[in-house]
C-alpha positions as CSV (number, residue, x, y, z in Angstrom):
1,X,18.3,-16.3,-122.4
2,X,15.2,-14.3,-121.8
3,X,13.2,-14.7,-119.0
4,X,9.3,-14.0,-118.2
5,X,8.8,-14.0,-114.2
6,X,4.9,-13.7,-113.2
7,X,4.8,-12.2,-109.6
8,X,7.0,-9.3,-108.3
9,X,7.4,-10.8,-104.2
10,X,9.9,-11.4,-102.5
11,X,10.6,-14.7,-104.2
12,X,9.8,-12.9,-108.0
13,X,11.6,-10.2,-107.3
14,X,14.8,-11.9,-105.9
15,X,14.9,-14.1,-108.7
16,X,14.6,-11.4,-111.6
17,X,17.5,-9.6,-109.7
18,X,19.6,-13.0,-109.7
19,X,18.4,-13.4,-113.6
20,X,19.6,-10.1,-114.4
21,X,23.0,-10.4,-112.7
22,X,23.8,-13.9,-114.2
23,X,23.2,-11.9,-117.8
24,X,20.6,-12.3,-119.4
25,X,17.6,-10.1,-120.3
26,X,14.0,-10.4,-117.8
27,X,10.5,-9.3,-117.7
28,X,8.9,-9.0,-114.7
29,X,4.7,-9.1,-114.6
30,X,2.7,-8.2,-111.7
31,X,-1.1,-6.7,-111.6
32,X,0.6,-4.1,-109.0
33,X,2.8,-1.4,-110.3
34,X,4.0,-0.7,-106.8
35,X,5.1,-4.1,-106.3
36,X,8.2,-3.3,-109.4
37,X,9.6,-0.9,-106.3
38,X,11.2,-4.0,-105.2
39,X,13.4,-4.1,-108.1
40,X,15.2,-1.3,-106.8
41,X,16.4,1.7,-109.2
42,X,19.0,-0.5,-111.4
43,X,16.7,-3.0,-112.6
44,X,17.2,-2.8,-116.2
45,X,14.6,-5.3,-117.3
46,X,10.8,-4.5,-118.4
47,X,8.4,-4.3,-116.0
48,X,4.8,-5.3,-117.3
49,X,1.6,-4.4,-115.0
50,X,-0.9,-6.6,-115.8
51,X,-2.5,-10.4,-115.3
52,X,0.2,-12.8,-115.7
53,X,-2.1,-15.5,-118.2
54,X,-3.1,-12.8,-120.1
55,X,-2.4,-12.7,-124.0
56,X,-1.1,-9.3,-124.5
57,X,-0.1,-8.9,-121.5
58,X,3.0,-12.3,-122.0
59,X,3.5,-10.6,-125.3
60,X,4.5,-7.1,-123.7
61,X,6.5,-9.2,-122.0
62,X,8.4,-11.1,-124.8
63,X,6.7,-14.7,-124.5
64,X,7.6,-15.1,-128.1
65,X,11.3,-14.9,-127.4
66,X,11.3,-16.5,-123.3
67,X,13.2,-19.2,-123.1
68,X,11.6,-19.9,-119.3
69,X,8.9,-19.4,-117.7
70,X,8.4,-18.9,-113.6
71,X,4.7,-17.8,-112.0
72,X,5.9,-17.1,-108.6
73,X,2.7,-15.2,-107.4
74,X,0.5,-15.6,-104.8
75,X,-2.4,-17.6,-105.9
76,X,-2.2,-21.2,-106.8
77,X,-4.9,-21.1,-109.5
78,X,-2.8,-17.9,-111.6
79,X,0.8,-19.9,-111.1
80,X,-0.7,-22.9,-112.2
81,X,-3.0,-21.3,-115.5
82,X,-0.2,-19.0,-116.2
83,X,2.2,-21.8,-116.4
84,X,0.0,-24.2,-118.7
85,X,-0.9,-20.8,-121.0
86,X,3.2,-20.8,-121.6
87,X,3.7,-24.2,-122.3
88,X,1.1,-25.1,-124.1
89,X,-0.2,-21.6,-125.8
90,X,3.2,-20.1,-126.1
91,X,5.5,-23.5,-126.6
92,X,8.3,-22.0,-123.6
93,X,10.4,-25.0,-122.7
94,X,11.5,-24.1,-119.0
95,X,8.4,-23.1,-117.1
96,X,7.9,-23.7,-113.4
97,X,5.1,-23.0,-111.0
98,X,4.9,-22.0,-107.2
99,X,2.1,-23.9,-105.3
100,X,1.4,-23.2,-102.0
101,X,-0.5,-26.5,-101.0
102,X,1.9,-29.4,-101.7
103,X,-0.9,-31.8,-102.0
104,X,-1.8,-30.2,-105.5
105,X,1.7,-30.4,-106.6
106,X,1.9,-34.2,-107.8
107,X,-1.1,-33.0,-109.6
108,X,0.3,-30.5,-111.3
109,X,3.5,-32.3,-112.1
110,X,1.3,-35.3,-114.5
111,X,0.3,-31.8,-116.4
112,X,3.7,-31.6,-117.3
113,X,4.6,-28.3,-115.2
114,X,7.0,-28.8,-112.8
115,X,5.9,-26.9,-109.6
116,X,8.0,-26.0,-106.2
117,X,5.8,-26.3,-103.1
118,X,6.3,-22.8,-100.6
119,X,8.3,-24.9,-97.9
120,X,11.2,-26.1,-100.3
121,X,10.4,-22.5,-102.4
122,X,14.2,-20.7,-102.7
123,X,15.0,-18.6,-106.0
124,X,18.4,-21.2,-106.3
125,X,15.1,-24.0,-106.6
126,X,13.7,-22.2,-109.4
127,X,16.7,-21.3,-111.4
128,X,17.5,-25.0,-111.0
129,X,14.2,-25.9,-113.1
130,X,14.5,-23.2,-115.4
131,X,18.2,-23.3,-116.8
132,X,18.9,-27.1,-117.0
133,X,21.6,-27.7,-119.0
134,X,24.6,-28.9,-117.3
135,X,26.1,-30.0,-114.1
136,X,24.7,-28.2,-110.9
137,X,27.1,-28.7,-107.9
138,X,25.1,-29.0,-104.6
139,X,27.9,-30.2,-102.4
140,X,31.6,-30.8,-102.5
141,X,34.1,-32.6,-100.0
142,X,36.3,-30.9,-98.0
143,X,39.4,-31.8,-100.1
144,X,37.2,-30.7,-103.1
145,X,37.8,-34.2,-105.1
146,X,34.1,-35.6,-104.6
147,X,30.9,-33.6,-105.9
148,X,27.0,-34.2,-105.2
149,X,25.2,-32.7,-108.4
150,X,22.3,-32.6,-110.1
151,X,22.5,-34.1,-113.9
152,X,20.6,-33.6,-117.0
153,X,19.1,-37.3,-118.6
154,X,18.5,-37.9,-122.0
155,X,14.8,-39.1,-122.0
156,X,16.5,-42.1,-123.9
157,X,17.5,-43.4,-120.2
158,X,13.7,-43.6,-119.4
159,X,13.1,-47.1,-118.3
160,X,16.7,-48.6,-118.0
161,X,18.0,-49.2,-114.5
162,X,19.7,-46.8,-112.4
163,X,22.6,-49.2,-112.2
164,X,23.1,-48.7,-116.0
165,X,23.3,-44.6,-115.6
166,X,25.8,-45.5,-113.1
167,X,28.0,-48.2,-115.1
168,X,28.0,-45.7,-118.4
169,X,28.6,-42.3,-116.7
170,X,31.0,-43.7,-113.7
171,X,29.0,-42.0,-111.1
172,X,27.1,-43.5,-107.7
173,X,23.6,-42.3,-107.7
174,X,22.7,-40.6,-104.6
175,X,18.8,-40.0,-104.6
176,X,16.3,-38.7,-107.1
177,X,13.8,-36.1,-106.5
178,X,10.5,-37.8,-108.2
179,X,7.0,-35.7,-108.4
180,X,8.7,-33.6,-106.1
181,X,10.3,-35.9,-103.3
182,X,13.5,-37.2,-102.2
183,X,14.0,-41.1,-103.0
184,X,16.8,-43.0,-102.2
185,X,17.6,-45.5,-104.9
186,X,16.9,-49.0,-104.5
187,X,18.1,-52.1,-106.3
188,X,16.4,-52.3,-109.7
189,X,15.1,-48.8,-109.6
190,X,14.7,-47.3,-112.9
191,X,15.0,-44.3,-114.2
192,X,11.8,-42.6,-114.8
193,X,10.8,-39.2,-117.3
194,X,10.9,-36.2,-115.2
195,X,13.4,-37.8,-113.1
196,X,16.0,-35.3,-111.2
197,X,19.2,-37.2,-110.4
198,X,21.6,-36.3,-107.9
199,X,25.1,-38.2,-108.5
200,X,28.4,-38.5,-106.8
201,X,31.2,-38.4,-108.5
202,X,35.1,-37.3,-108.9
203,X,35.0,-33.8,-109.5
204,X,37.9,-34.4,-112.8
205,X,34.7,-36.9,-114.0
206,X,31.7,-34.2,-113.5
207,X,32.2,-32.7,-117.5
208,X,32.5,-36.3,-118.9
209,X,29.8,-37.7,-116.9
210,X,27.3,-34.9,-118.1
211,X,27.7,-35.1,-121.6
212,X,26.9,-39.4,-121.4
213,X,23.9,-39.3,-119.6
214,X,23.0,-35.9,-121.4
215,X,23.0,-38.1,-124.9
216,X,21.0,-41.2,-125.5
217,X,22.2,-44.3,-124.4
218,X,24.2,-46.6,-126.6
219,X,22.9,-49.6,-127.6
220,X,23.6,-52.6,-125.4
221,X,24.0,-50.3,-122.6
């Protein structure tokens, strides 16, 4: 995958370092050219100074090939307009936003750009968002047989009852994060679009379980 990353922090610079490791190829934009120091001297990606929403400047950066998307800078207003120029100028599928006041997050998520307020802000978070495909372990037992993880849904499970995911996947949903929060299911809760879902499950189950809630749901189910 390639990777565009507005904002060369802490947070931008730890997660184009984590990008870079995991393999795949990363562009890192920041109006500061000092800022690229904290990419160290092995930092193999490109390092673009200019304003992250800019046109030539995402293009230096390889918009046309980015598979994801993350403004991780310091202002609100950029993350947010950087974000919205990917997705809806540029057509990236993955793009996330940092937001420093939570209360504009929910906001921001009925634009259709999923955004990480500072408090719960970690690179893990963003990579999370950005790279969903598949099974993401976020806790497992002590005898290593039962596994919390997060799990990609079709958007054919929108509207059918948690209870169904459950019954067709063999798994126990745990919570959901919705707009941004925690939410422990309750009986009749349905599944809604931009749902996350957090499952437990037998660990020998997690590979099968993916792949049917990854696909549409069958009929009658």
């Amino acid at each position: 995958m390639h990777f565009v990353i507005m904002g060369c922090g802490r947070v931008g610079s730890s997660l184009a370092l984590t990008v870079e490791q995991r393999g795949h190829s990363v562009a890192v934009v920041d109006q500061n050219a000092d800022a690229f120091r904290r990419l160290g001297p092995t930092f193999a990606g490109r390092r673009v100074t200019g304003v992250g929403f800019d046109h030539d400047t995402l293009v230096e950066a390889g918009i046309h090939e980015a598979d994801a998307f993350a403004a991780v800078s310091s202002g609100d207003n950029s993350n947010i307009l950087a974000a919205r120029v990917a997705r809806e100028k540029f057509d990236v599928e993955n793009v996330v936003a940092r937001i420093y006041d939570p209360g504009r997050a929910e906001v921001y998520e009925r634009l259709g750009i999923p955004t990480i307020a500072t408090v719960r802000w970690t690179s893990d978070q963003v990579l999370r968002r950005l790279v969903p495909e598949g099974a993401l372990s976020e806790f497992r037992d002590a005898s290593g047989r039962v596994v919390l993880v997060e799990l990609p849904v079709h958007e054919g499970w929108v509207g059918r009852p948690l209870s169904a995911l459950e019954a067709a996947a063999g798994v126990r949903v745990a919570y959901l994060t919705r707009l941004g929060q925690g939410v422990v299911p309750v009986k009749g809760m349905a599944y809604q679009e931009d749902d996350v879902v957090h499952v437990v499950v037998a660990d020998e189950r997690t590979t099968s379980a993916a792949a049917v809630l990854a696909a549409a749901p069958e009929e009658g189910a």
